[in-house]
Structures are given as C-alpha cells and as structure tokens.
C-alpha positions in Angstrom: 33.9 -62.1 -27.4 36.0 -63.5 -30.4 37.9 -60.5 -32.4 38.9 -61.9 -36.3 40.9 -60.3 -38.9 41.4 -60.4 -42.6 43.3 -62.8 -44.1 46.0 -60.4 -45.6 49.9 -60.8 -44.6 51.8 -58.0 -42.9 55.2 -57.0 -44.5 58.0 -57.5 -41.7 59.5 -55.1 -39.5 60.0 -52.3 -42.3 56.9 -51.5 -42.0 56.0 -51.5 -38.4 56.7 -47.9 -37.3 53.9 -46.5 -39.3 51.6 -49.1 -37.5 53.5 -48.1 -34.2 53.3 -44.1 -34.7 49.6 -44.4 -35.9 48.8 -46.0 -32.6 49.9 -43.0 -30.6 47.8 -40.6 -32.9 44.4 -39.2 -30.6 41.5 -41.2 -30.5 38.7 -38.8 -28.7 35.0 -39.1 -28.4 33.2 -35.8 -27.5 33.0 -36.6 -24.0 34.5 -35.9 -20.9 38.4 -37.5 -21.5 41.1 -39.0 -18.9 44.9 -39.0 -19.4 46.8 -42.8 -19.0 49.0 -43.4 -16.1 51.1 -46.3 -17.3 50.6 -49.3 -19.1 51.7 -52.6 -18.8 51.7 -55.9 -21.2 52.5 -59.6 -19.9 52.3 -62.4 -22.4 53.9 -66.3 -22.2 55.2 -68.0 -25.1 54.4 -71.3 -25.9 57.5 -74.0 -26.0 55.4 -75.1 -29.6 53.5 -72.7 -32.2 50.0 -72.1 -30.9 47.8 -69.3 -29.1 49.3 -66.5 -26.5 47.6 -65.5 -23.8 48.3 -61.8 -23.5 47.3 -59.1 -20.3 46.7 -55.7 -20.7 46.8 -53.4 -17.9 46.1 -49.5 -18.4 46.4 -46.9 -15.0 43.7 -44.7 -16.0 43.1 -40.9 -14.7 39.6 -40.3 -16.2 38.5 -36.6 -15.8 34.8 -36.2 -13.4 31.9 -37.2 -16.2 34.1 -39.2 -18.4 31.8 -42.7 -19.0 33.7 -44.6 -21.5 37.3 -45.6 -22.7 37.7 -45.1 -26.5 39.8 -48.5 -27.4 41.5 -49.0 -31.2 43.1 -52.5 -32.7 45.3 -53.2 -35.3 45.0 -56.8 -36.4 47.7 -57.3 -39.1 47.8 -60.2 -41.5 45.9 -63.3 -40.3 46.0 -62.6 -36.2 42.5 -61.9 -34.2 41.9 -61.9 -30.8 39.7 -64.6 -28.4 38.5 -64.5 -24.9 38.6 -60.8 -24.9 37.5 -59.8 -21.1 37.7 -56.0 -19.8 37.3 -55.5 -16.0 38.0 -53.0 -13.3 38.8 -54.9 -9.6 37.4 -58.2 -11.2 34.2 -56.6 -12.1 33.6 -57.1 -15.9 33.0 -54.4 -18.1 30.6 -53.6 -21.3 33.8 -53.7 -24.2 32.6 -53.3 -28.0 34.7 -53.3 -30.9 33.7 -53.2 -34.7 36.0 -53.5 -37.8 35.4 -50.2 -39.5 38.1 -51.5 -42.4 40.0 -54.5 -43.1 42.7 -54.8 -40.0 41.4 -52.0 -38.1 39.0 -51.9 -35.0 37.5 -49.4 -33.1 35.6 -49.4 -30.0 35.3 -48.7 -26.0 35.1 -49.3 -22.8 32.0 -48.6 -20.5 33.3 -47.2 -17.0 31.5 -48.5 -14.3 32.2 -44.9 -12.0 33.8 -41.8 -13.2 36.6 -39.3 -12.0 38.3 -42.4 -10.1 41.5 -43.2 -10.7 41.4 -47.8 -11.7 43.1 -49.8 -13.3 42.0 -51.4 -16.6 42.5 -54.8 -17.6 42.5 -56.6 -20.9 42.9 -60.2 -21.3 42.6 -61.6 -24.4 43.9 -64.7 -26.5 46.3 -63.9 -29.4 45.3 -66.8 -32.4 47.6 -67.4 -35.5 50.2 -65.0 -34.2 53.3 -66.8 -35.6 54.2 -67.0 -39.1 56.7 -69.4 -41.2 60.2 -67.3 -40.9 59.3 -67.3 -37.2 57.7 -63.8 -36.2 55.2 -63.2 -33.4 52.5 -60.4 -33.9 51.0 -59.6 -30.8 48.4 -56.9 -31.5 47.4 -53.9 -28.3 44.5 -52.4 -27.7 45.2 -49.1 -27.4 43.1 -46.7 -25.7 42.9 -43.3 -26.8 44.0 -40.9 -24.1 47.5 -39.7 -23.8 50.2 -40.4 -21.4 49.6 -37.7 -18.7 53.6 -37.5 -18.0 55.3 -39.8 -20.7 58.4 -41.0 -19.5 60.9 -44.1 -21.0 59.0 -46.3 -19.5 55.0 -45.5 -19.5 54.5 -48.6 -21.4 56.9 -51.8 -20.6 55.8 -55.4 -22.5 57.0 -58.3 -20.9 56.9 -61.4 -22.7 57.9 -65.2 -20.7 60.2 -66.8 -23.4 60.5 -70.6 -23.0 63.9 -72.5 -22.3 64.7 -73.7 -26.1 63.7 -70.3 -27.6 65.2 -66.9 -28.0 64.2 -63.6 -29.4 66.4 -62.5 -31.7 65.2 -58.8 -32.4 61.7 -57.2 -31.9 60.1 -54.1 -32.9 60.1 -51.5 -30.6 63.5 -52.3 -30.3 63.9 -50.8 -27.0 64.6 -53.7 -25.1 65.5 -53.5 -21.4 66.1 -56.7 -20.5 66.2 -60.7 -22.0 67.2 -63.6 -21.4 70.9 -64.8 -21.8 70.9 -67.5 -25.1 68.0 -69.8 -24.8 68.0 -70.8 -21.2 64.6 -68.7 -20.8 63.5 -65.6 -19.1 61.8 -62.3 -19.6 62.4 -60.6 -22.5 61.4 -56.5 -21.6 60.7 -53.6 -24.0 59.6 -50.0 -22.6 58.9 -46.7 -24.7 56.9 -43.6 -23.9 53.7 -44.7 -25.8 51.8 -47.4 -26.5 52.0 -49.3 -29.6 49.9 -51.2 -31.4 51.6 -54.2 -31.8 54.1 -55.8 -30.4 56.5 -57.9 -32.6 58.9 -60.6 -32.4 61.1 -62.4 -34.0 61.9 -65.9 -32.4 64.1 -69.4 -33.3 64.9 -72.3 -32.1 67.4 -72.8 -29.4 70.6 -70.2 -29.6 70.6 -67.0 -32.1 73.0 -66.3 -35.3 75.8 -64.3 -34.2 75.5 -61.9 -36.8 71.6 -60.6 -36.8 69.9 -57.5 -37.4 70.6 -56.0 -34.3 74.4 -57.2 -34.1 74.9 -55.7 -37.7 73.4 -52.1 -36.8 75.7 -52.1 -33.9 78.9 -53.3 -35.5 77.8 -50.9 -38.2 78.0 -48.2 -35.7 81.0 -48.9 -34.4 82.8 -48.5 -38.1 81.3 -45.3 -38.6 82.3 -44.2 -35.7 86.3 -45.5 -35.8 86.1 -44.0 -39.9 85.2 -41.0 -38.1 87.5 -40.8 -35.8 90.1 -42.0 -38.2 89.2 -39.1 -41.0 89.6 -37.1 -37.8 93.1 -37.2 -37.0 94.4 -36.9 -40.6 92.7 -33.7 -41.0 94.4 -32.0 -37.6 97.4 -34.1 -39.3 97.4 -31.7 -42.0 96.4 -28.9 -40.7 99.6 -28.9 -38.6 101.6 -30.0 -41.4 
C-alpha cells in the first residue's frame, strides 16, 4: 500500500513540537479501546541519500471487544510512506489510511482477536525523507491509545547511522545514546509518548564543534556561573 503526501515543505525544527504534542492528543473511535504498552522504532540510514526502511512496533493491551487500532500520520513536506505492511505474529493485517487534509492521515488497524495482549508491527518505506541542508523526516504512525504507565522510555527510536555520517542534533532531543564522531553506531532517543515524527539532522563525516546543541549547553553553563557570580556579591554586601 503506497502512502503520498503533498508537495509542501516543513519549516525546521522550530516548528516540530506542535507536530510532536499534536501526536500525543486522543484519537478514539466509539468502540471498545486498549491502552499501549511500549513502543519501539528501528530505522537504517543509507551511506547515500535515498529511501529508509523504518519498523514500528506497538505492545498493545486492547480491552475485551476492542476490534480495531485507530492509526494517525503526519507526512510533512514532500515525505510519503511505501511498502506499508501491518501484522500481528507474521499474520498480515486489514490497515487503511485516507488523507482527510493535506499532510494528515487517518486510519486503523483491524485486530484479528480481541482482549489479547500482541504486539503490532509496522513496516514501511520512508521516500524523499532528506532534504538539501541535510535533515531526515521520518514520519510515525501513531496509534491512538494512551500509554497505560508512561515512563522515560515508553517510546525509544533507534536509528543505524552509517560509518562517514553523524547526527548532529534531532528533535526529540532526548537522546540516550550515539555514536562517538562518524565511526557509526546507534543513535537512541526515548520520551514518554510517541511522536509523530522523528527528525534528524545529519552531515558528512565529523560534526562542527559549535552546533545547536553545544551552544544551549555552553549557554547554560554561563547562566549558571553569572548566577552564581551575582550570587556572591550580594552576600558580599550584605555583610559589608
């Protein structure tokens, strides 16, 4: 089943926390519901610009009567999804979506038994998902029932980086783990829910020092010693 998008651009990573906080927002159909265990994203980058494979794996905890999944999608700027497959134990599932306006689909899942804990898994084909100043869009599917206990790590993306590449920042920008320079590895990001894209920004062989997330840090730190510095010279003159 091919998934395409409009041809209009995202923005950059300004703009990305609406996306990401509209992803977590209820999606119910009157049926029965389920609550979401954990979820789990693996995706390889290509060593050259092309296609990324993604999985999508969702722990679900559907309540007794609950036949379907409700599923949304965010497809910003010119990314769409190929090869979309939903299955349960390698047994496919019915998956629809529709584009009810320009970037956004909604859709579901058909459960083959209900009340029984499974787990859900999306593969799909990302296509166009790079762009000229070297950011990766991958979009989620995101279903729409909530964590049943969210924790820091209900949903953790891992993304296979090449040797010759390195991720330089990436929105959610809780990372847990990546690779040291551009030797290759697993970059990791985990959060409490599940957003609807997952972005990256990537170059060629070793990062700037001095990047986005380098500056918010160092910036940190100089509010923090001006702080401290301010600090002392008021209990200076207070005991003066």
């Amino acid at each position: 089943m091919g998934v395409g998008g409009a041809s209009r651009r995202a923005r950059g990573l300004r703009l990305l926390p609406l996306v990401f906080w509209t992803s977590l927002l209820p999606c119910r159909s009157l049926g029965a519901q389920g609550v979401v265990g954990e979820a789990t994203l693996e995706a390889s980058l290509p060593p050259e610009r092309g296609p990324i494979p993604v999985v999508l794996e969702y722990r679900l905890l559907p309540e007794a009567g609950a036949r379907e999944v409700p599923v949304t999608l965010l497809t910003p700027g010119s990314t769409r999804l190929s090869a979309v497959r939903a299955s349960v134990g390698g047994e496919d599932l019915s998956f629809t979506l529709e584009e009810s306006r320009p970037h956004y689909w909604s859709g579901a899942v058909t459960l083959l038994s209900t009340g029984d804990s499974s787990t859900l898994r999306l593969s799909y084909t990302v296509e166009d998902p790079w762009s000229g100043e070297g950011r990766v869009t991958l979009p989620v599917p995101a279903v729409g029932w909530v964590p049943r206990d969210p924790t820091p790590r209900t949903f953790v993306a891992r993304v296979t980086v090449p040797e010759g590449l390195t991720v330089t920042e990436s929105f959610p920008t809780s990372v847990v783990g990546r690779p040291r320079g551009a030797e290759g590895g697993v970059y990791e990001v985990a959060l409490q829910g599940v957003p609807a894209v997952l972005l990256l920004r990537v170059v060629q062989g070793e990062a700037p020092f001095l990047n986005l997330e380098r500056a918010l840090d160092m910036l940190v730190v100089v509010t923090l010693l001006a702080m401290g510095v301010a600090g002392v010279r008021f209990l200076k003159g207070g005991a003066a």
